[in-house]
C-alpha positions in Angstrom: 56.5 29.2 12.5 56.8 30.1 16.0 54.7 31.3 18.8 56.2 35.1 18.5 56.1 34.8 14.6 52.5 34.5 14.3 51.8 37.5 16.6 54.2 39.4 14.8 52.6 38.6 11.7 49.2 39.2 13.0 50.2 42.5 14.4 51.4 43.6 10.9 48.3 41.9 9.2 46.1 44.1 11.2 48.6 47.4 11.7 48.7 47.0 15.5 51.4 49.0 16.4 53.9 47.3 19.4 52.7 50.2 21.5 49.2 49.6 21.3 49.5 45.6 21.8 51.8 46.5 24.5 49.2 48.7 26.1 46.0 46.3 25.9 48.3 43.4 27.2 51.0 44.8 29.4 54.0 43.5 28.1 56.8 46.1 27.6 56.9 46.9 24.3 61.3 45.9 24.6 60.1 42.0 25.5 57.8 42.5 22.2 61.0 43.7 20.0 63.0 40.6 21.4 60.6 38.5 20.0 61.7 39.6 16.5 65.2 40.7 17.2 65.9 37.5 19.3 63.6 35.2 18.1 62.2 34.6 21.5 58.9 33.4 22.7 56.1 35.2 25.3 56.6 33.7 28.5 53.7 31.2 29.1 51.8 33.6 31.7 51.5 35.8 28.7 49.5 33.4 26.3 46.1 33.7 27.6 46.0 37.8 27.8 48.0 37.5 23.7 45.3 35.4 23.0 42.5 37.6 24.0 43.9 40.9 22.5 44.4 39.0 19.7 41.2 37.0 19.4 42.9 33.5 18.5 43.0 30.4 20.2 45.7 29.3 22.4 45.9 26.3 19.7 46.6 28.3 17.3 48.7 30.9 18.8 51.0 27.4 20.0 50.6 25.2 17.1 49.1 27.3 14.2 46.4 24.3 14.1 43.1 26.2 12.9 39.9 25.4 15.4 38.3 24.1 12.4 41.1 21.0 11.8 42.1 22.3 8.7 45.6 21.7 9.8 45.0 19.4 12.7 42.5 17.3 14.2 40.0 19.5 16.1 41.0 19.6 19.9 38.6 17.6 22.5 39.1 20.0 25.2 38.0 23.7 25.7 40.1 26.4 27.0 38.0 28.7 29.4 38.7 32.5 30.4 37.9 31.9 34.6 36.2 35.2 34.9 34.2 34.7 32.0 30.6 33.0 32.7 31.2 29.7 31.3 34.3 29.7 33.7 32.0 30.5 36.5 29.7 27.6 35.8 33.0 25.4 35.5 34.2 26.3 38.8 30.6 25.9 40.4 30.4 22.3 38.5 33.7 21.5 39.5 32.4 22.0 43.8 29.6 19.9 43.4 29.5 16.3 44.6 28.1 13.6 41.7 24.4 14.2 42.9 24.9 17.8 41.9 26.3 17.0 39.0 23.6 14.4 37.2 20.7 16.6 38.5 22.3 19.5 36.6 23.0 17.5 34.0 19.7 16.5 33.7 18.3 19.6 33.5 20.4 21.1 31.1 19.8 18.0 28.6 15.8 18.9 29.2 16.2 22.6 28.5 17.6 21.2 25.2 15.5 18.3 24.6 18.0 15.9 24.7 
């Protein structure tokens, strides 16, 4: 199953009409009827937004792996919205030199007693 297949099928599962997912993700709703006319694919700027409206996991959406492993090994790596706070704290991890980075370390493994 493709990329576009699963968010068709989602859309149908949930009775999103291609009007409203076209509205909460800005994709015209013609690119939307290509995927099932033409059996094209969104355009990779496109996943993150799909995968938000949608509330699935860029795995998933991709692959159709579930986040659980049942059809895959579970992925070692996180995918992180930028704006969201855990994205903030990346980027703020991500500008500190190694000092910074064991001293927060550090305290985060005392604040859970590790």
């Amino acid at each position: 199953m493709t990329a576009s297949e699963r968010i068709l099928q989602l859309l149908d599962e949930r009775k999103i009409s291609q009007k409203d997912f076209s509205d909460k993700t800005g994709i015209p709703q013609s690119t939307i009827s290509d995927w099932r006319k033409k059996k094209t694919n969104p355009a990779s700027d496109k996943i993150m937004i799909i995968c938000k409206v949608l509330n699935v996991t860029p795995e998933w959406l991709l692959s159709g792996i579930e986040e659980d492993g049942s059809r895959g090994n579970r992925t070692d790596y996180y995918v992180i919205d930028k704006e969201s706070d855990l994205g903030e704290l990346m980027s703020a991890y991500s500008d500190m030199d190694t000092s910074m980075r064991n001293r927060l370390m550090g305290y985060a493994k005392a604040l859970l007693g590790i």
